[in-house]
Residue, then its C-alpha position, 0 to 999 in steps of 0.5 A: x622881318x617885314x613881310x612888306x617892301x620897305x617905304x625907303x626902297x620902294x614907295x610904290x611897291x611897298x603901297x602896293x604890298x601893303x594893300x594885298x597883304x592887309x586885306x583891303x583890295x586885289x586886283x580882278x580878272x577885269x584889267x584895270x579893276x579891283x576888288x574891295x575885300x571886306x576889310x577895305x570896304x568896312x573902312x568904304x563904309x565907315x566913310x560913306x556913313x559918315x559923310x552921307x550923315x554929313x550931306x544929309x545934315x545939309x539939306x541933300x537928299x540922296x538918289x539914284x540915276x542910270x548907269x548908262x548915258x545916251x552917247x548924244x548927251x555928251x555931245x551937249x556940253x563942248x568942254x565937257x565931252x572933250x575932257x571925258x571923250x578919252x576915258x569912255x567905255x561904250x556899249x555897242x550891241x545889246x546880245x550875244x549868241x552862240x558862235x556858228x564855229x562852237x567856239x563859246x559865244x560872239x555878239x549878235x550883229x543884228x543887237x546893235x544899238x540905234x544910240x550908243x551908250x556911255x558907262x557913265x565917267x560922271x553924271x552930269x549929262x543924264x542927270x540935268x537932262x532929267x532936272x529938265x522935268x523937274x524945274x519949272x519954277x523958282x518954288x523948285x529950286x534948290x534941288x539938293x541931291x547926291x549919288x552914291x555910285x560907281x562910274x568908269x573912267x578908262x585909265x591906261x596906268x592903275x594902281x589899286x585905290x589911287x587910280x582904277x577903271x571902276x571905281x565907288x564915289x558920291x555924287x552930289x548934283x545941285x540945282x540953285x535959283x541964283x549964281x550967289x546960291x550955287x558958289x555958296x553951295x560949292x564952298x559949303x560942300x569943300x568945307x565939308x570934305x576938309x572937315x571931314x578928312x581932318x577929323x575922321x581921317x587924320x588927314x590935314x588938307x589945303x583947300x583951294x581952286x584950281x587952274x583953268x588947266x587942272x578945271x573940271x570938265x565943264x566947270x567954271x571954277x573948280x575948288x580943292x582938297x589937296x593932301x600930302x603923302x608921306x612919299x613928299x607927293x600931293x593927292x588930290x582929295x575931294x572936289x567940288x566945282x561950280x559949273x555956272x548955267x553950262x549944263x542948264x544951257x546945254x540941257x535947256x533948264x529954265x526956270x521961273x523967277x518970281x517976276x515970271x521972267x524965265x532964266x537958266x538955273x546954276x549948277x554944282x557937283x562935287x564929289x569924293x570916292x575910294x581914292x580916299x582909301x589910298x589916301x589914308x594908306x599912304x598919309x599914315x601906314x608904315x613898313x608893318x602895315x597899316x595905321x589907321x585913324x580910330x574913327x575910321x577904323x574897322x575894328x578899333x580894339x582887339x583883345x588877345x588872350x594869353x593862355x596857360x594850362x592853368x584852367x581856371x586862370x583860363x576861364x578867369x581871362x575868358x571871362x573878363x575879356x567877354x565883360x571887356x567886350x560887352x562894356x566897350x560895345x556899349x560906349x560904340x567901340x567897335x571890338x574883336x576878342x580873338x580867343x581862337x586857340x590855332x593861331x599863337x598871340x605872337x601871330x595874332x599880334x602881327x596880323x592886327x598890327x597888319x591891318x592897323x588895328x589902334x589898340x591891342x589888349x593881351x590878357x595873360x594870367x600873370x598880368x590878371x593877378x596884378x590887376x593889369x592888361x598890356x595894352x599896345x598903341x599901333x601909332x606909336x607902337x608903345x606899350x604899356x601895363x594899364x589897371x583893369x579897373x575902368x580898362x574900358x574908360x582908359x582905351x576910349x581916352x586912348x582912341x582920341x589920343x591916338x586919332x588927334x596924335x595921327x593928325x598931328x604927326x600928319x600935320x607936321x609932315x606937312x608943314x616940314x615939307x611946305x617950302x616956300x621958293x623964289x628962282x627956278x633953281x630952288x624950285x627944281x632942288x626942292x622937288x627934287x630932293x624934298x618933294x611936298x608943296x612948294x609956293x611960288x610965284x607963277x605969271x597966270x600963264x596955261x603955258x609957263x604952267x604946261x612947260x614947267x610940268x613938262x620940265x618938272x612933272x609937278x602940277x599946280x595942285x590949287x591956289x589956296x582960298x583966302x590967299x594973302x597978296x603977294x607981289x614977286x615975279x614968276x619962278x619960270x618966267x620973271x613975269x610979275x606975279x600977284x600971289x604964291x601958288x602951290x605946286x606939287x608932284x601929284x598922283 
């Protein structure tokens, strides 16, 4: 019997289940915020080493800037103090003393600060007002550099992962000569968020640009990865935005060009953070646990032995299993013999399955002197007896099996739950009762947008790039239409 809540009975429950009980996050005694267990933050870092590999393959550099940013700063740039104004947590006082009464400690009111402070919800502001002292010149630019951070955003409604007041990210801030560069810039880091998605993370993604009305704060054109979960939802994976000279101007960046003329630089940032994690639960998992891409996984093999009382059979698996161990390492194949003899294999075999562990190995005696291990797949859940000879080449053959067959299954969720509609009522029977993208005409308006969010609760989750032409007329309004764009219940 699962120790999860069934996907069918209840999607939320089960993702929430699912978390706790595989090991990857809790909730902390900071309301809204989490604590990543070793488990969760192992596949963080996976993420976070393969992407940063991928940033620096560009040209980025990586920095660090402060945590705090001065409340004035966000007054700078209109939009974008508007769209975070809400989420901000501020620091006030800068000490805290004993209580007169003895009752712990209050804050000091003489420790006021003069400016307040912003917990930074992103880092623009402070980040361009430091770019201010380094710009001088064209011969500056580009500045190409990312952070990895946490930020705070104050969201009322939180789920483990999805949506939490604190949260890990990068941060990519760059700095450009030209409008040409900076758009270039702004592509060129999509194209990386989707590359790595769909080939560490299993995970096919749409990459488009988003509405005036689902823009970043501040941005000119904000671009997409959006991905579908298996509950028919879409999720918002990764954005990269062109801001334009927004922030330049609101800082007062300048530059000078090569005739000496003085103009504002162009601007981008473009970010990703552990939402992802909650991506990858959701896009692959089941009700036993976890299913988790190789290429991501913490551990992707693990060797259970199966014991008798017969020593010297003992000692045979033992040290068979330890030349296992010693050979996949080698070829970088992360591996876990799990030889402690308290727990029984059906237990550990459950516990792996858990936490999505791609490939198990059980090495009984009987198995042994037929020269064969039973190896089991967690995507697939098949089994299947494969010779001991080159145990190490099969299981590294299997691990890119099972990674291209995780993006397949993925892949063809989507593309059954991609629906293309033509009136409001279709529109409203696919969601309902279907979920997933649904492409339809839209007449361009922030108002039909608004009103059919409010009817539907589905968002237009981008336009997707290289968008073919389409004439038709609006699904909501009968208005002409230009192009089909992708709507979806979002998380």
């Amino acid at each position: 019997m699962s120790i999860l809540t069934s996907k069918e009975t209840d999607y939320a429950q089960w993702y929430n289940d699912l978390i706790l009980k595989s090991g990857l996050a809790e909730n902390s005694a900071v309301r809204g915020c989490m604590v990543i267990k070793p488990y969760g933050f192992a596949l963080w870092e996976n993420m976070r080493d393969e992407l940063d590999k991928r940033f620096k393959e560009t040209g980025h550099q990586n920095a660090y800037f402060p945590i705090f940013i001065p409340k004035s700063f966000l007054s700078k740039e209109a939009a974008h103090v508007e769209g975070f104004a809400k989420e901000c947590a501020v620091v006030t006082h800068y000490r805290l003393k004993n209580d007169p009464d003895g009752k712990g400690v209050i804050v000091d009111p003489e420790a006021k600060l003069e400016e307040e402070l912003i917990v930074r919800p992103t880092s623009e502001t402070i980040i361009w007002n430091t770019y201010k002292n380094w710009i001088q010149s064209y011969r500056d630019l580009p500045i190409l550099v990312n952070q990895w951070a946490n930020v705070v955003r104050w969201e009322m409604r939180t789920r483990l992962f999805l949506r939490t007041a604190e949260f890990l990210w990068q941060e990519g801030h760059t700095a450009h000569a030209t409008k040409e560069e900076a758009i270039e810039e702004t592509e060129k880091m999509l194209d990386v968020y989707a590359s790595f998605c769909e080939e560490y993370m299993a995970l096919p993604v749409i990459k488009g640009v988003k509405t005036a009305n689902e823009r970043f704060a501040g941005a000119e054109e904000t671009y997409c990865i959006e991905a579908l979960m298996q509950d028919g939802k879409a999720l918002q994976a990764g954005t990269s935005h062109f801001l334009g000279q927004n922030f330049a101007k609101a800082f007062d960046v300048k530059f000078a060009d090569k005739d000496n003329k003085m103009e504002y630089v162009w601007a981008t940032s473009w970010g990703v953070s552990t939402r992802l994690i909650g991506g990858l639960v959701m896009a692959h998992s089941d009700d036993q646990g976890l299913v988790l891409p190789p290429k991501i996984a913490p551990l992707h093999v693990v060797i259970v032995p199966i014991y008798s009382k017969d020593v010297a059979a003992r000692e045979k698996i033992d040290q068979y299993a330890k030349n296992l161990v010693k050979e996949l390492r080698s070829k970088g194949i992360r591996v876990k013999y799990d030889d402690d003899d308290t727990t029984r294999p059906g237990w550990k075999f459950a516990e792996y399955e858990l936490k999505g562990v791609p490939v198990r190995v059980a090495l009984g005696a009987r198995d042994m002197e037929q020269n064969v291990a039973e190896v089991a797949r967690r995507d697939t859940k098949e089994k299947m007896s494969l010779s001991l000879d080159n145990l190490a080449i099969s299981i590294q053959e299997l691990l890119d099996t099972i990674q291209q067959n995780m993006y397949n299954k993925a892949l063809q969720y989507r593309s059954e739950h991609y629906t293309k509609v033509d009136s409001w009522e279709a529109f409203q029977e696919v969601l309902k009762t279907k979920g997933g993208f649904v492409a339809a005409h839209w007449d361009g308006t922030s108002e039909t947008e608004e009103k059919i969010k409010e009817l539907t609760k589905a968002t237009i989750r981008c336009i997707p790039l290289n968008n073919p032409p389409e004439e038709g007329v609006c699904v909501f309004t009968g208005a002409p239409s230009k192009q089909r764009v992708l709507f979806a219940v979002a998380y």
